[in-house]
LOFI-791871 format. One line per 2 residues: their letters; for each residue x, y, z of N, C-alpha, C. Coordinates in steps of 0.2 Angstrom, whole numbers, plus 2048, in hexadecimal, padded with zeros to 3 digits. Layout:
BEGIN
A = X Y Z X Y Z X Y Z | ...
END
This chain:
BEGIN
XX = 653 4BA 134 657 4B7 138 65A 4B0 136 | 658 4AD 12F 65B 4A7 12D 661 4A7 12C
XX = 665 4AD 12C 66D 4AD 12C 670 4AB 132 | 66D 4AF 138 670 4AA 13F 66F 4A5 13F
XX = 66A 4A3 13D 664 49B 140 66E 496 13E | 66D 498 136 672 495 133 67A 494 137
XX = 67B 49A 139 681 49B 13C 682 496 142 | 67C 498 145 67C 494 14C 67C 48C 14A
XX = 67A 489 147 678 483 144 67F 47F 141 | 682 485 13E 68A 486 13A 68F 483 140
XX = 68F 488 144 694 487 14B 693 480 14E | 68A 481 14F 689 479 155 68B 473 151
XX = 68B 472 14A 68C 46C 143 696 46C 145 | 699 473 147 6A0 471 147 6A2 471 14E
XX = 6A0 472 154 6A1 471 15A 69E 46A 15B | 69C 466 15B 698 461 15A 697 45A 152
XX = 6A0 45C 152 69E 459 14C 69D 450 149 | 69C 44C 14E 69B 446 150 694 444 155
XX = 68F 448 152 68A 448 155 686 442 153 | 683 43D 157 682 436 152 678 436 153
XX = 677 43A 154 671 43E 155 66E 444 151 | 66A 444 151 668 44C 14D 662 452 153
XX = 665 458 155 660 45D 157 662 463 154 | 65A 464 154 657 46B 153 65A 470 154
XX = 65A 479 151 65B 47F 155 654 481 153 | 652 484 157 64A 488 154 64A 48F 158
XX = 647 493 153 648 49A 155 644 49C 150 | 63B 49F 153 636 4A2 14E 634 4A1 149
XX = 632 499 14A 62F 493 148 634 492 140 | 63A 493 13F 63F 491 13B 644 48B 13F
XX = 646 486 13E 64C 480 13F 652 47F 13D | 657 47F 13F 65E 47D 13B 65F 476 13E
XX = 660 46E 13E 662 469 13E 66B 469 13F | 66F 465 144 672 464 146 675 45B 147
XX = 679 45B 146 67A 453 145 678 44F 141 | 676 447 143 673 444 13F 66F 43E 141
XX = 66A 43A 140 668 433 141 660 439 144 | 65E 433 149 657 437 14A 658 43C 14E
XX = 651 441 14F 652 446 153 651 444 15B | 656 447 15D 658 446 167 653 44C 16A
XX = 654 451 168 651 457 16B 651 45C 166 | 64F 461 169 64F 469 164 64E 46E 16A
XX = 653 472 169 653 47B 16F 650 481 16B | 64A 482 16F 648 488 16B 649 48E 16E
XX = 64E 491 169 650 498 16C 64B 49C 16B | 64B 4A1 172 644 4A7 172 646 4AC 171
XX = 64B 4AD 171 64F 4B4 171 654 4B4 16B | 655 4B9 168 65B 4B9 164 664 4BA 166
XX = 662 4BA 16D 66A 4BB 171 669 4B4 172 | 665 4AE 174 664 4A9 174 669 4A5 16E
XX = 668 4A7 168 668 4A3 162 670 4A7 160 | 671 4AF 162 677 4AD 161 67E 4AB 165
XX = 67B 4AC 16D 67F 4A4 170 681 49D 16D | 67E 49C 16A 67F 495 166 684 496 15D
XX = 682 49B 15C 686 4A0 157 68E 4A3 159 | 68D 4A4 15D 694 4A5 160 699 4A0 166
XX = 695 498 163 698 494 169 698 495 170 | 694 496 171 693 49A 17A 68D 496 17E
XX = 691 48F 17E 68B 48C 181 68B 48D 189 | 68F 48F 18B 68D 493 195 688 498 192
XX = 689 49D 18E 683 4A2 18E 67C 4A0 18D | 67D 49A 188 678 497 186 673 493 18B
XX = 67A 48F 190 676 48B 196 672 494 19B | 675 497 19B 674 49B 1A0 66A 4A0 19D
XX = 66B 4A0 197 665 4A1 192 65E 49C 194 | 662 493 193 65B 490 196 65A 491 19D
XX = 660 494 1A1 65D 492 1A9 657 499 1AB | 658 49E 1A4 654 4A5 1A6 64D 4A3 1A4
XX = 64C 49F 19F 647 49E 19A 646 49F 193 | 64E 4A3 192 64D 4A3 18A 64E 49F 186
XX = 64F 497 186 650 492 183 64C 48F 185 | 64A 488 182 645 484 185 648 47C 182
XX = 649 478 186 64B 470 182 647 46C 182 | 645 467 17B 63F 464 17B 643 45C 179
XX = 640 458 17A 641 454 178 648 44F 17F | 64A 44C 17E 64F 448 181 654 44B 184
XX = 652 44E 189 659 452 18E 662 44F 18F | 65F 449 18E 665 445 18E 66B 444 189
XX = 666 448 182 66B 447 17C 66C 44E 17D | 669 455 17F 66B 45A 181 672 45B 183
XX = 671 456 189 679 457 18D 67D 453 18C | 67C 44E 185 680 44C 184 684 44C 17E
XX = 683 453 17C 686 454 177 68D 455 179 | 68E 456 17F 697 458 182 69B 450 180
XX = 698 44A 180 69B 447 17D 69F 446 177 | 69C 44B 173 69D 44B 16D 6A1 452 168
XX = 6A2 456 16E 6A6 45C 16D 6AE 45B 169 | 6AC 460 163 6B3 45F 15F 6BB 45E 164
XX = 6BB 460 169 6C0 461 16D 6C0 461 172 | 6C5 45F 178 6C2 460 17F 6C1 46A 181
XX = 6C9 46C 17E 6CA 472 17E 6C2 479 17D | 6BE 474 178 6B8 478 178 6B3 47A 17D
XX = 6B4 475 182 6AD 475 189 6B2 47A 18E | 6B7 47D 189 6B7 484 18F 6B4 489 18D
XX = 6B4 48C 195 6B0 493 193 6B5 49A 193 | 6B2 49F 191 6B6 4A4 18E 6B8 4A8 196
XX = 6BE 4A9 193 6BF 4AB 19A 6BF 4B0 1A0 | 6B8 4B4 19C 6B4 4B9 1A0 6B1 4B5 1A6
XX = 6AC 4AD 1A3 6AA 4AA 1A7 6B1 4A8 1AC | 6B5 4A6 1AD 6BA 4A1 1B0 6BE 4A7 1B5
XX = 6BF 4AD 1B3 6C1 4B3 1B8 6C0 4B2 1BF | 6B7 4B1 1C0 6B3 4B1 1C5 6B7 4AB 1CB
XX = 6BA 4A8 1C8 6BB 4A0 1CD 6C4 4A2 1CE | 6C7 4A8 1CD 6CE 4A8 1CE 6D0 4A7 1D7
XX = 6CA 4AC 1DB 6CD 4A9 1E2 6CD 4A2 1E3 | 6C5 49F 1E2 6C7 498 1E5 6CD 494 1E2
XX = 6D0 494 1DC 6D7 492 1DB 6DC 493 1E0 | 6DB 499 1E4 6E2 498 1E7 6E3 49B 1EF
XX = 6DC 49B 1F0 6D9 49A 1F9 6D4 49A 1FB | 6D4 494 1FF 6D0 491 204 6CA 496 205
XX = 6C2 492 203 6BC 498 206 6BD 496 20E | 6B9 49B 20E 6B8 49F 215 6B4 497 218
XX = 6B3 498 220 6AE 494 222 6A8 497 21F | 6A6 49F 221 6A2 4A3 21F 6A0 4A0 21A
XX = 6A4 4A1 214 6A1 4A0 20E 69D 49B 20B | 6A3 495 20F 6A2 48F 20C 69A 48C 211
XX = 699 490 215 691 48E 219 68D 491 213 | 68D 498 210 688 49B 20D 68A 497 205
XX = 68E 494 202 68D 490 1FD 68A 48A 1FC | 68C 485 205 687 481 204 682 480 205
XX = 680 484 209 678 483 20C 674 488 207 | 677 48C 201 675 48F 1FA 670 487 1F7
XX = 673 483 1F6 66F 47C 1F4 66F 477 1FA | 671 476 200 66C 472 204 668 473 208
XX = 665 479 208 660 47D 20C 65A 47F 207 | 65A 47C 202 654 47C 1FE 64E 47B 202
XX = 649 47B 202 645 477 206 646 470 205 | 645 46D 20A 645 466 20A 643 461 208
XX = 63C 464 206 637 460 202 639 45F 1FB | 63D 466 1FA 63D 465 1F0 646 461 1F1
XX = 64B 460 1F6 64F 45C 1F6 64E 455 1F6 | 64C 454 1FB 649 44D 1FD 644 448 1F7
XX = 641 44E 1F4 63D 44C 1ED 640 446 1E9 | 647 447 1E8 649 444 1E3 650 43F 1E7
XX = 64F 43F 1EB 656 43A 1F0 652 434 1F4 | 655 42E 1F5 653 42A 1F6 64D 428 1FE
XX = 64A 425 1FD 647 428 204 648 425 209 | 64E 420 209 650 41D 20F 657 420 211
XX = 65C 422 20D 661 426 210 663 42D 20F | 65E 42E 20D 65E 437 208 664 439 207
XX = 667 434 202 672 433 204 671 43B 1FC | 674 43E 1FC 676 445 1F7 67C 442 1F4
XX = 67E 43E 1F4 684 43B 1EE 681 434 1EC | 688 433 1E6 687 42C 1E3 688 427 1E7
XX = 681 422 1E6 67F 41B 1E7 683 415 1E3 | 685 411 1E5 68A 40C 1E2 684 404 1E0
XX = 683 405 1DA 67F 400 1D6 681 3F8 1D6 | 67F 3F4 1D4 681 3EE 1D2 682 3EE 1CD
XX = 67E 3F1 1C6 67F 3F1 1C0 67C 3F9 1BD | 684 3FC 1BF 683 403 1BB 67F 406 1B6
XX = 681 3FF 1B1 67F 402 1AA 67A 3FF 1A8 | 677 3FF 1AC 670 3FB 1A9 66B 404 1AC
XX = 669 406 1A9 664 40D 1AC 65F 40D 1A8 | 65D 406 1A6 655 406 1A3 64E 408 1A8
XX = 64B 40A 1A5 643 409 1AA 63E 403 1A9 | 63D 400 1AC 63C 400 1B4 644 3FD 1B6
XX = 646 404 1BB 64D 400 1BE 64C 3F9 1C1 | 655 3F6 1C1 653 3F2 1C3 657 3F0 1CA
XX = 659 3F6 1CF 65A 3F6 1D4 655 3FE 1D7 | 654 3FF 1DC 651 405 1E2 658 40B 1E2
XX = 657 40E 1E2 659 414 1E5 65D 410 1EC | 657 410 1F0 657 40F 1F8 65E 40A 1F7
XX = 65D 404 1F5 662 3FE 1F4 669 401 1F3 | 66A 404 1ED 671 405 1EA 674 40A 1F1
XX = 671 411 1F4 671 415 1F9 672 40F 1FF | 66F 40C 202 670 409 207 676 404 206
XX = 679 401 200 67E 3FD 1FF 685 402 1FE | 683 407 1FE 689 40B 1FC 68C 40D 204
XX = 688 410 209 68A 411 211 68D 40A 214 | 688 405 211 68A 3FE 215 693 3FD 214
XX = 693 3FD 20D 69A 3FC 20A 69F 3FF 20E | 69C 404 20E 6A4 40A 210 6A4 406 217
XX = 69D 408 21D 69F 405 225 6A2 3FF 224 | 6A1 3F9 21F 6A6 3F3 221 6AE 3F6 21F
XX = 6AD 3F8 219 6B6 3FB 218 6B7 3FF 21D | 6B6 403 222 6B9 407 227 6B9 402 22D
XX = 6B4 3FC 22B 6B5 3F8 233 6B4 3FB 239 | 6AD 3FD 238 6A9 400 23E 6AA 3FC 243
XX = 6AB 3FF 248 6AB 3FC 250 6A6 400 256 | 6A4 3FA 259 6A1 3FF 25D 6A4 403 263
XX = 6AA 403 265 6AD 406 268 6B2 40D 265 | 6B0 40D 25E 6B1 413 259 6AF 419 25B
XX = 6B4 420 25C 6B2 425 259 6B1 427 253 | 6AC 429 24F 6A8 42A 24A 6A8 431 249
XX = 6AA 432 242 6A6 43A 23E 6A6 438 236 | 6A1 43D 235 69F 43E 22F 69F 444 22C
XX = 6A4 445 226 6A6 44D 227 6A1 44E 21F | 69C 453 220 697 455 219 692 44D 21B
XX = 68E 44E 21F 68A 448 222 685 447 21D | 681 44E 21D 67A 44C 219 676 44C 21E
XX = 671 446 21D 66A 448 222 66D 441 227 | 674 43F 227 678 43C 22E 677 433 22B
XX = 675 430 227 673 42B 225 679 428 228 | 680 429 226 686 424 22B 686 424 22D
XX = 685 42A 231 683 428 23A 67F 425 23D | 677 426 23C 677 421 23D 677 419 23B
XX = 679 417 235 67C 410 234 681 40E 238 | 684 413 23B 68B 412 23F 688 410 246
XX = 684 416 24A 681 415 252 67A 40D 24F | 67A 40E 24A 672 408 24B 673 402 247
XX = 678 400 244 67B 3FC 242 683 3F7 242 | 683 3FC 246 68D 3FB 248 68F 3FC 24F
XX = 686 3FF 253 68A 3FF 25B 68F 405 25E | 68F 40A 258 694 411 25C 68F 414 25E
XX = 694 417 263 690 41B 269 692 424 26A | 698 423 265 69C 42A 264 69C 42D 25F
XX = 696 42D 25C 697 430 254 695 439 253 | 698 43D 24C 695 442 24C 695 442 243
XX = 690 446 242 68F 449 23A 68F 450 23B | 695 453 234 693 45A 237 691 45C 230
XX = 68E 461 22C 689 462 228 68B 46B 229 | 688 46F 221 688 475 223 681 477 220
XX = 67C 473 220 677 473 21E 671 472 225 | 670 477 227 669 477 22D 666 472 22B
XX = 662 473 226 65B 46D 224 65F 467 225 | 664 462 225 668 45F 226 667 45A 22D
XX = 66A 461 231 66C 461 239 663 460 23A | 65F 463 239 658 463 23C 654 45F 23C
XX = 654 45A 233 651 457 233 657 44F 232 | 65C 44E 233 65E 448 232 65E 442 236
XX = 660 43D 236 65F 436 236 663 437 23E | 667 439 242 66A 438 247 66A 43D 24E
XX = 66A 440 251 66C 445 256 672 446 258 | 676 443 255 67F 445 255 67F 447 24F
XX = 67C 44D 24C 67D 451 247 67F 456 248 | 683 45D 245 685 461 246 687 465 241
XX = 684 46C 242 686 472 23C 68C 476 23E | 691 473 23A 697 474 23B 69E 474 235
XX = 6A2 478 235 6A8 479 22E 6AD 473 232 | 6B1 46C 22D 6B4 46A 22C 6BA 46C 232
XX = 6BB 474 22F 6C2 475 235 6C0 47A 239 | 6B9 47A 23A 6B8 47B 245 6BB 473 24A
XX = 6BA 470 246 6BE 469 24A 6C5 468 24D | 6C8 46A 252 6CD 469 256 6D0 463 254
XX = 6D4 464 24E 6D9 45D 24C 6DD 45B 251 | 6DB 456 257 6DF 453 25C 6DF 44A 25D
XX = 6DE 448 256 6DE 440 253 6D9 43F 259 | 6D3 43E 25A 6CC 43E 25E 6C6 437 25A
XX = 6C9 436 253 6C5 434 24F 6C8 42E 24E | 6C5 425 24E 6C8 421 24D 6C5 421 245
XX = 6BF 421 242 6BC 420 23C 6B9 426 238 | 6BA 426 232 6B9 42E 230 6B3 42D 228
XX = 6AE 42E 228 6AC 42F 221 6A9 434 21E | 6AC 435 218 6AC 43B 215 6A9 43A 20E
XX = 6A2 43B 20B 6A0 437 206 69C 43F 200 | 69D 441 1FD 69C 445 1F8 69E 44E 1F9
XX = 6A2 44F 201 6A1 455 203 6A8 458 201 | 6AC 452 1FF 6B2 455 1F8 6B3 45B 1F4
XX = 6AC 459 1F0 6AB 45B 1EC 6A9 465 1EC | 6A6 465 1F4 6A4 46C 1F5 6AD 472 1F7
XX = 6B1 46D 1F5 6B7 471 1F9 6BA 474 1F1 | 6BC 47A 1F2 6BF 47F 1EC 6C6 47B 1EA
XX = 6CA 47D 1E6 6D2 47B 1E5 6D6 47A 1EA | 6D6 481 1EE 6DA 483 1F1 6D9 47F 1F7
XX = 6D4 47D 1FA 6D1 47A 1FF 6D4 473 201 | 6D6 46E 1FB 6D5 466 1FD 6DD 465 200
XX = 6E2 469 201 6E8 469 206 6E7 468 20C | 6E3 46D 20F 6E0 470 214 6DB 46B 216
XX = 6D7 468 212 6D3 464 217 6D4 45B 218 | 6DB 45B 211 6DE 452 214 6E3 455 21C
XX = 6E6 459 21B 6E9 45B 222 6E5 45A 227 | 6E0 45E 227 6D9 45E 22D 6D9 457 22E
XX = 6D6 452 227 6D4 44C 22D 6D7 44A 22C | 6DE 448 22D 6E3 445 22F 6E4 448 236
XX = 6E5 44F 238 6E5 452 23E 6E0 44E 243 | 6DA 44B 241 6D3 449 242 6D4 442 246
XX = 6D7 43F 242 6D9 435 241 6DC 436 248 | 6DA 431 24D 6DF 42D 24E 6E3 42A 24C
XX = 6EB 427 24C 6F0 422 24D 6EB 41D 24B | 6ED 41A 244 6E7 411 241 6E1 412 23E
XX = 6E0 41A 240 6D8 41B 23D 6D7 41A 237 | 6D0 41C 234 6CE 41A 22E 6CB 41E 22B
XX = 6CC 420 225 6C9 425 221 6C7 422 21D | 6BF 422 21A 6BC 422 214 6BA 42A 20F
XX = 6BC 42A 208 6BB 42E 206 6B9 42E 1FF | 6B1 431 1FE 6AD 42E 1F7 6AC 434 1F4
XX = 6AE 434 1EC 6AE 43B 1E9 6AB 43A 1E2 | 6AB 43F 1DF 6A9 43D 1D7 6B0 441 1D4
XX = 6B4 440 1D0 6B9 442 1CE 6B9 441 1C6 | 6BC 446 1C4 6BF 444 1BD 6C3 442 1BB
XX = 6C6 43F 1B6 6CC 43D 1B4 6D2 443 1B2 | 6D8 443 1B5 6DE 449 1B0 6DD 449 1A9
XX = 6DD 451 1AB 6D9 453 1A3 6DE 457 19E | 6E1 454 19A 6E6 458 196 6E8 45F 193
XX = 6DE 462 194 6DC 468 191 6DC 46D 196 | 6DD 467 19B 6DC 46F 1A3 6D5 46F 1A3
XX = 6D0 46C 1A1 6CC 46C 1A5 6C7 46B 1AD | 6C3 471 1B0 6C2 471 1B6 6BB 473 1B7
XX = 6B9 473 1BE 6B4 474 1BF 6B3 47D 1BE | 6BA 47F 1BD 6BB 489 1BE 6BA 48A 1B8
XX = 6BB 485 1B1 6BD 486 1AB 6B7 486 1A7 | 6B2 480 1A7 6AF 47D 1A1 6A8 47F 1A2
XX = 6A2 47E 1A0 69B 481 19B 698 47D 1A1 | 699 475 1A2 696 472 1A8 698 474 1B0
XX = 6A0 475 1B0 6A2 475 1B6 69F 47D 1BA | 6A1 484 1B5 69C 488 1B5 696 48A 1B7
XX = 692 484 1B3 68B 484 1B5 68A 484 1BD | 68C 47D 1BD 68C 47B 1C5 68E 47F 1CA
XX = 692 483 1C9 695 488 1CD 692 48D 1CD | 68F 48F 1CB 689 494 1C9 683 495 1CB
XX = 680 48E 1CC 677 48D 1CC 677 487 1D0 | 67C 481 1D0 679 47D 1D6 67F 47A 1DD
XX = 683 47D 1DA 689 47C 1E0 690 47F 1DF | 68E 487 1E2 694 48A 1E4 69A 489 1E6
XX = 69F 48A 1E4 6A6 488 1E8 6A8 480 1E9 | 6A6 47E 1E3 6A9 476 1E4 6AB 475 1DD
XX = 6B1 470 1DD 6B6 46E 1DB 6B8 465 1DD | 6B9 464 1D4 6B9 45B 1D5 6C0 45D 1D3
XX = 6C4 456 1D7 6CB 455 1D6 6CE 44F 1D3 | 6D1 44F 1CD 6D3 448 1CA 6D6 443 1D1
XX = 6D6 43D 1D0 6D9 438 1D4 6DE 43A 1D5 | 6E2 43B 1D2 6E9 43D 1D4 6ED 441 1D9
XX = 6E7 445 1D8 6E8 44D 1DC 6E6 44A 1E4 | 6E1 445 1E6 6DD 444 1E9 6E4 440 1EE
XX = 6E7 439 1EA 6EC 434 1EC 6F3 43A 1ED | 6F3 43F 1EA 6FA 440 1EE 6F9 444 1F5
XX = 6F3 448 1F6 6F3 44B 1F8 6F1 44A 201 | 6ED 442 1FF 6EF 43E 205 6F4 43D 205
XX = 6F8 43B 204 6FD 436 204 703 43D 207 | 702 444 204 707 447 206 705 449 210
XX = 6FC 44A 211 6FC 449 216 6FD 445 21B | 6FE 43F 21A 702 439 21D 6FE 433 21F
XX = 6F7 433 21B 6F3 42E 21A 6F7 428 214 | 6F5 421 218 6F8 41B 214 6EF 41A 211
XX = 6F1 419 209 6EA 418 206 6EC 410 207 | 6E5 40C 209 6E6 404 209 6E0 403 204
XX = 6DA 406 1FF 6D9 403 1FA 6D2 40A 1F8 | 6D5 407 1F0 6D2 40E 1EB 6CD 409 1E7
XX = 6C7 410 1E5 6C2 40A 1DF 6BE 40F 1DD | 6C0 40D 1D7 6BE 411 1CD 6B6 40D 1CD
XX = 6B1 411 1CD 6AC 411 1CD 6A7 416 1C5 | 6A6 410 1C1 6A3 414 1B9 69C 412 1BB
XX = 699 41A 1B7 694 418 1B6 68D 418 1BC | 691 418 1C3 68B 417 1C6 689 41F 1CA
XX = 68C 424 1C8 68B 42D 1C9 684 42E 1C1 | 685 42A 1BE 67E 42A 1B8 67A 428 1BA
XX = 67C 421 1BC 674 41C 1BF 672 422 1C6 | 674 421 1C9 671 426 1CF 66F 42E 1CD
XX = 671 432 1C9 66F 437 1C5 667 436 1C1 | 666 431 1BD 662 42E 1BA 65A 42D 1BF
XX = 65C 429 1C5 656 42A 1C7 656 42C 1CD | 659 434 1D0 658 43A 1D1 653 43E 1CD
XX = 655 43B 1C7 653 442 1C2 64B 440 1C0 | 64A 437 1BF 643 438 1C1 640 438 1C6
XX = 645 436 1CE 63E 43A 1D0 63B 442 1D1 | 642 445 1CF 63F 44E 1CD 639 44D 1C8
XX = 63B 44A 1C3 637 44B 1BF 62F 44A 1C3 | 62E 444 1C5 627 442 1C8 626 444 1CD
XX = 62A 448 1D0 627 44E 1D6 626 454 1D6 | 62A 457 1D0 62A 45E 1CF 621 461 1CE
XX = 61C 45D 1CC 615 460 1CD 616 461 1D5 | 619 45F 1D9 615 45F 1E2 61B 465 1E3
XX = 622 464 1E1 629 46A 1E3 62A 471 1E0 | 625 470 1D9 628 477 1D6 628 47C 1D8
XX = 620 47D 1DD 620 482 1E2 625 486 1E5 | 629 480 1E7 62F 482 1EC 636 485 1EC
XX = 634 485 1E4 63D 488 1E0 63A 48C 1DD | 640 490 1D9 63F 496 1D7 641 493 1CF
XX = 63D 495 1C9 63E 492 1C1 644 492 1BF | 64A 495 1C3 651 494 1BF 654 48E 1C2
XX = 652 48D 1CA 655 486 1CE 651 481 1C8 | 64A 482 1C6 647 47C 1C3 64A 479 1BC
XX = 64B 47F 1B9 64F 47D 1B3 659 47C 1B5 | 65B 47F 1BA 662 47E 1BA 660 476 1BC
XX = 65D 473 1C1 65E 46E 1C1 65B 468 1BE | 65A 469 1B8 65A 465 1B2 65F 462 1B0
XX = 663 468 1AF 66B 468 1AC 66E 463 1B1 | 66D 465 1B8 671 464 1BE 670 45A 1BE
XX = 66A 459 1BD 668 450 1BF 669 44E 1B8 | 66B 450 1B3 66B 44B 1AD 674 44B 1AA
XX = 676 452 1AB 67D 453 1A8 67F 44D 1A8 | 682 449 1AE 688 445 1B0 685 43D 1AF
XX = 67E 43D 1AA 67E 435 1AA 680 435 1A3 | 680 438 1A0 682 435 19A 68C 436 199
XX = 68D 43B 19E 695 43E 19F 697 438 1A2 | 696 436 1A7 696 42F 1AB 69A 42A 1A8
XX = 6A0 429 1AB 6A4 421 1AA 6A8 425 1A3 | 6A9 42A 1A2 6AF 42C 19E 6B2 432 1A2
XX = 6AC 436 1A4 6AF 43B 1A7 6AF 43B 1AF | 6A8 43B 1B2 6A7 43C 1B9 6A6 434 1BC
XX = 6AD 432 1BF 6AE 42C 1C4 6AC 42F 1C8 | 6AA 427 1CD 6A8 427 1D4 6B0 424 1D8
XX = 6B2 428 1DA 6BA 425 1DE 6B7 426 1E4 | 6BC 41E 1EB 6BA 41F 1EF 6C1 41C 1F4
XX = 6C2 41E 1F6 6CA 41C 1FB 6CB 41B 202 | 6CB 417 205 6CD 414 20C 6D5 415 20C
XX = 6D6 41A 211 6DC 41B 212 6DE 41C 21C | 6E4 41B 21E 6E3 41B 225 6EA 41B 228
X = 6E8 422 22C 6F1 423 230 6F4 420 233
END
């Protein structure tokens, strides 16, 4: 088999031809080397369909290899997945078009309520234990936290989780200019933490979170929580203040028309909509979350039927619904920082949660909590925009 070993080795050396690192392929106690400077990591293929995934440039087949257990990564996960840095081209982090087939509906129609319940509550209905494991423990906020200093992600950090998480909700409630005589909603709540910062620190008396996650509704931070779809809400302007903080992101292509309509139908006349997303930048290559090895992945193993939209898509699209945006902000760097130390506390609880997943969740969300710090502040922005009809 040193004629694959070689081939695979061959392929990874010209898909990666800028690698300022050196890893390993290993398969059968034989190595081929890859890149250059010290060793970051080494994949040990178990399988021969493992190693010719790498041989035929097929790194979905290859991610989809580790998530089963034919692969195994050693060393530094971080230089793992961050080899996409370093890809000869953008055009190469597509997948072949058998993978990308699959994602034709949600291109060009709205999921179902149905659907879109049994995709989300597919990952927030985990047990809560092994959720909560790795999420702050003062707002168990499921999005990114806004840092002081991004790019600092050494250990010992040198901010909390809780801090950056509880500065990020504080931020928005000043920019929406919480009142106490506010009606309130949180559309994609989480375990309600705005709400209640809103009823417990701002004095509103009319608030609601709706979630399509039970564990959520059960165990969250308020009693105006509710298990509910976006558009069961009777659009009759009812809401003076609107926050909408990572739940963007679960909406398909065909979808984000349909739900700036919605809450604009939602606002009152002066209202005020916040809305926090992770987005990428316009991509020359057509790259998407339907298209690429990572975007796939995600769609596959940790969250169904979600789609990130470049900023532009995001500004017209308000702006064609009739929202006036009064202030936008490009955030680098801080979807890593907050990634990072999610991922250690997985790592430092996984002896007490492994029980509770199943070994493909264990290894897909390896991938899942490290992808986007090193992709972080070139690709994956944290955009946030106040906008108000």
């Amino acid at each position: 088999m040193p004629a694959l070993l070689d081939k695979a080795a061959s392929e990874m050396n010209w898909m990666f031809p800028t690698l300022p690192y050196s890893a390993r392929i290993v398969y059968r106690g034989q190595s081929r080397t890859i890149g250059s400077g010290p060793e970051s990591f080494h994949v040990e293929c178990k399988t021969e369909e493992a190693l010719r995934c790498l041989a035929r440039k097929d790194m979905s087949d290859f991610l989809d290899a580790y998530v089963v257990g034919d692969v195994d990564i050693h060393g530094d996960i971080y230089g793992f997945v961050g080899v996409r840095l370093f890809v000869r081209e953008n055009s190469l982090w597509r997948v072949h078009l058998r993978h990308r087939l699959r994602y034709w509906y949600a291109r060009l129609f709205p999921t179902s309520i149905r659907r879109k319940l049994i995709a989300v509550s597919s990952h927030y209905d985990l047990p809560n234990e092994f959720i909560e494991s790795y999420l702050d423990k003062k707002t168990r906020a499921y999005s990114c936290a806004i840092w002081k200093d991004p790019t600092n992600i050494a250990e010992p950090y040198d901010q909390t989780l809780e801090d950056a998480q509880y500065f990020k909700h504080r931020f928005a409630a000043e920019r929406l200019q919480l009142q106490p005589g506010d009606k309130f909603l949180d559309i994609g709540c989480g375990y309600g933490y705005m709400v209640h910062m809103a009823e417990s620190e701002f004095g509103l008396k009319d608030t609601l979170g709706i979630t399509l996650s039970q564990n959520q509704v059960d165990t969250g931070y308020s009693r105006n929580l509710k298990l509910q779809h976006y558009m069961e809400l009777e659009p009759r302007g009812q809401f003076d203040k609107i926050y909408t903080c990572g739940m963007i992101s679960h909406l398909n292509k065909a979808e984000i028309r349909q739900y700036y309509k919605q809450l604009y139908g939602l606002l009152k006349k002066g209202g005020k909509i916040w809305t926090h997303m992770i987005s990428p930048p316009a991509d020359p290559a057509g790259l998407n979350n339907y298209n690429t090895i990572s975007g796939t992945f995600s769609q596959k193993y940790v969250f169904p039927d979600h789609y990130q939209f470049p900023a532009h898509i995001h500004v017209r699209m308000l702006e064609e619904a009739g929202f006036k945006i009064k202030e936008v902000y490009f955030r680098y760097g801080h979807y890593g920082k907050t990634l990072r130390h999610w991922y250690r506390r997985y790592l430092d609880t996984l002896p007490q949660t492994r029980h509770m997943i199943t070994p493909t969740i264990e290894r897909a969300w390896h991938l899942f909590l490290t992808f986007a710090s090193p992709i972080d502040g070139k690709w994956s922005i944290l955009k946030q925009y106040l906008s108000e009809k």
